[in-house]
C-alpha positions in Angstrom: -21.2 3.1 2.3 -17.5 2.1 1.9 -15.3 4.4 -0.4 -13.9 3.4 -3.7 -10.2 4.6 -3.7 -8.0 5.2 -6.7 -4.2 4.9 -6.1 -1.4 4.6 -8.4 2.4 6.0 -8.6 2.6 8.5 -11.0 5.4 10.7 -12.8 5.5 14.4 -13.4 4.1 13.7 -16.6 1.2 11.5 -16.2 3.2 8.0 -16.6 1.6 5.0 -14.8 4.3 2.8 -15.9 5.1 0.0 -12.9 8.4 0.0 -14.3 9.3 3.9 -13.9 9.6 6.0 -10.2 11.2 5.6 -6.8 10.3 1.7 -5.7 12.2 1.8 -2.2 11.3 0.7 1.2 9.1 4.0 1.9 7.2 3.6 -1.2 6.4 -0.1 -0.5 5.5 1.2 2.8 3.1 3.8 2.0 1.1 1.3 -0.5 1.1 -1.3 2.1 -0.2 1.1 4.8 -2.7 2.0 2.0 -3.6 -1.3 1.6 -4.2 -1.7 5.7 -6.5 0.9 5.2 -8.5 -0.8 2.9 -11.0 -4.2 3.0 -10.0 -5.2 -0.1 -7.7 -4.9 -3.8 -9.5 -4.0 -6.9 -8.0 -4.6 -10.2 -8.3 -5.6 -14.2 -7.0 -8.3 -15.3 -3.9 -7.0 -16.9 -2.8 -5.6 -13.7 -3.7 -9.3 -11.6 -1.8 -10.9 -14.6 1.1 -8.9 -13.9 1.3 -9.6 -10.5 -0.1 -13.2 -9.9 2.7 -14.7 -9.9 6.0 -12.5 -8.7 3.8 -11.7 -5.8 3.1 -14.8 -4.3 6.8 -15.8 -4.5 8.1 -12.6 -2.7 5.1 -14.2 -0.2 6.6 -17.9 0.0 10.1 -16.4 0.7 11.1 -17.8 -3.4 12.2 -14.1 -4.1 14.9 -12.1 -2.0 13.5 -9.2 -1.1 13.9 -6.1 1.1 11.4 -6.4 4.3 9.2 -3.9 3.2 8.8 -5.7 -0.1 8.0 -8.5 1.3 5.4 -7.0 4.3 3.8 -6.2 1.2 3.5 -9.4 -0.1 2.9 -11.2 2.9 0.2 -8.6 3.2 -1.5 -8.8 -0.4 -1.6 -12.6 0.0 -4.4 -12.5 2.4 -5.8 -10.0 1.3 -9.4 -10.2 -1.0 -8.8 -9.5 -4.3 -11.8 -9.0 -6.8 -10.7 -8.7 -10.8 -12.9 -7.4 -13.8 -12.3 -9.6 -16.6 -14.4 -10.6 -19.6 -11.7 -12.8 -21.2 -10.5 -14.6 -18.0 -13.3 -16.4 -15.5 -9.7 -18.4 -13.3 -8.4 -16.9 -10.6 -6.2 -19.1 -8.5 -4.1 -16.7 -6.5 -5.1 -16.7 -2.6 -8.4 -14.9 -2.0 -9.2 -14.0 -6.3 -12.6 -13.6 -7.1 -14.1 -12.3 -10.4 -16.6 -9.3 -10.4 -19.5 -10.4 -12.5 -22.3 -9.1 -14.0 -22.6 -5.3 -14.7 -19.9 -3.3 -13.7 -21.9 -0.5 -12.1 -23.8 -2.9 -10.2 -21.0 -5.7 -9.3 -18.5 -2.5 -7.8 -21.4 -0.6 -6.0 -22.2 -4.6 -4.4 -18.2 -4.8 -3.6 -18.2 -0.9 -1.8 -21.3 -2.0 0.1 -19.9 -4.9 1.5 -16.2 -3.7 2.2 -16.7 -1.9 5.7 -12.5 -0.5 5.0 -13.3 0.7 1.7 -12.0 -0.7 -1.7 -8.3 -0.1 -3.4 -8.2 0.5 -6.7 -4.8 -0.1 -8.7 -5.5 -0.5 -12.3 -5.6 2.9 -14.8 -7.6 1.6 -17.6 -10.4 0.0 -15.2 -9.9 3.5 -13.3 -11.0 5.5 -16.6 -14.5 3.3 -16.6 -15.3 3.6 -13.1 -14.4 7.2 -13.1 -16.8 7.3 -16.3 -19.7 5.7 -13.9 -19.0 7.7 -11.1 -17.8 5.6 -8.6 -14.1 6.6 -7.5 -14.4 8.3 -4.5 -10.8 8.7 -3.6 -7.8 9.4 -5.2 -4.4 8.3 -3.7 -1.4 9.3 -5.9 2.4 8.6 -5.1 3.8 11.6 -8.1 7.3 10.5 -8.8 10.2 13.2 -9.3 10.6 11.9 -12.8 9.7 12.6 -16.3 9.1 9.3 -18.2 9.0 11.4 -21.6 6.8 7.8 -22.7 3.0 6.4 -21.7 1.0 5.0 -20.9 0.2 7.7 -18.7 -3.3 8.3 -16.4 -6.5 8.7 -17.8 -5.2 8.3 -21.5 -8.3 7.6 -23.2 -10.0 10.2 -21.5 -12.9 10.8 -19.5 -16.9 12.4 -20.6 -16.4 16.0 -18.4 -13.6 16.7 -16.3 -13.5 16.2 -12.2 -12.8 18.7 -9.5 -11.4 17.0 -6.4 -10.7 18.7 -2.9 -7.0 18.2 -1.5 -7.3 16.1 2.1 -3.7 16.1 2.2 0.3 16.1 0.8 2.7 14.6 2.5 6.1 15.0 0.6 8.6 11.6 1.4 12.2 11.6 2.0 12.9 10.1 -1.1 11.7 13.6 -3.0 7.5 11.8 -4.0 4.9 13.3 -2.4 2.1 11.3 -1.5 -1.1 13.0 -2.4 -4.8 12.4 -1.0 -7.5 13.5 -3.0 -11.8 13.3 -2.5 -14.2 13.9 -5.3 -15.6 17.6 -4.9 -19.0 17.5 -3.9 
């Protein structure tokens, strides 16, 4: 079976604000290798709101953009891009589909028919599917910074806490170190 995979950047102190780290060329181009690695995007729908539309323009060439911002963008426009939502059921952006039915179920169906694995990007949909057991992966960016603010990972907590194993660190030039952790068996 496909592996779900949980990545996010991250600050020294837990922040998962989009807003706060390092975004340069070699963070873009970690994510979007990431993202290569992967069938498909998995997100809520706070985090497809936020990006539905800035996205798509860095895409079309309406943005100026760096080339590794736009790689990316290029890149997530093609890509399939499921969304958990109860309060939305529209999803025009390129390749959007809803997950339906019961969220155990509906993600176990999506890792079973994504030979590249899933990529998780959204913190409070990563706290329920941590809950049920279905993360497999954990892919963290951890920023030299302290936010000193929230919302930071995990905030509403989680049932038991989870070892993972360390695959690897890799620290960047730009002082984040790109972490790769697997759920300890």
């Amino acid at each position: 079976m496909a592996r779900l995979t949980f990545s996010m950047n991250v600050t020294l102190d837990g922040c998962v604000d989009h807003q706060v780290g390092i975004a340069d060329d070699e963070t873009h181009g970690f994510f979007t290798r990431l993202m290569d690695e992967h069938h498909a995007m998995l997100w809520g729908r706070t985090t497809y709101e936020m990006m539905e539309n800035y996205w798509p323009a860095v895409a079309r060439g309406d943005v100026d953009a760096p080339a590794a911002v736009r790689e990316w963008a290029l890149k997530l426009e093609t890509k399939p891009k499921y969304v958990v939502s109860l309060s939305r059921s529209d999803f025009p952006w390129t390749n959007s589909h809803r997950v339906v039915g019961d969220l155990r179920s509906a993600v176990q169906d999506l890792k079973e028919s994504a030979p590249g694995g899933v990529l998780l990007g959204s913190g409070k949909l990563a706290t329920e599917l941590d809950r049920l057991g279905l993360i497999d992966e954990y892919r963290f960016l951890v920023h030299p910074v302290i936010a000193g603010h929230g919302p930071t990972m995990y905030q509403d907590g989680l049932p038991s806490t989870r070892r993972l194993d360390l695959i690897s660190s890799e620290p960047l030039g730009n002082g984040v170190i790109a972490v790769h952790y697997r759920r300890a068996e």
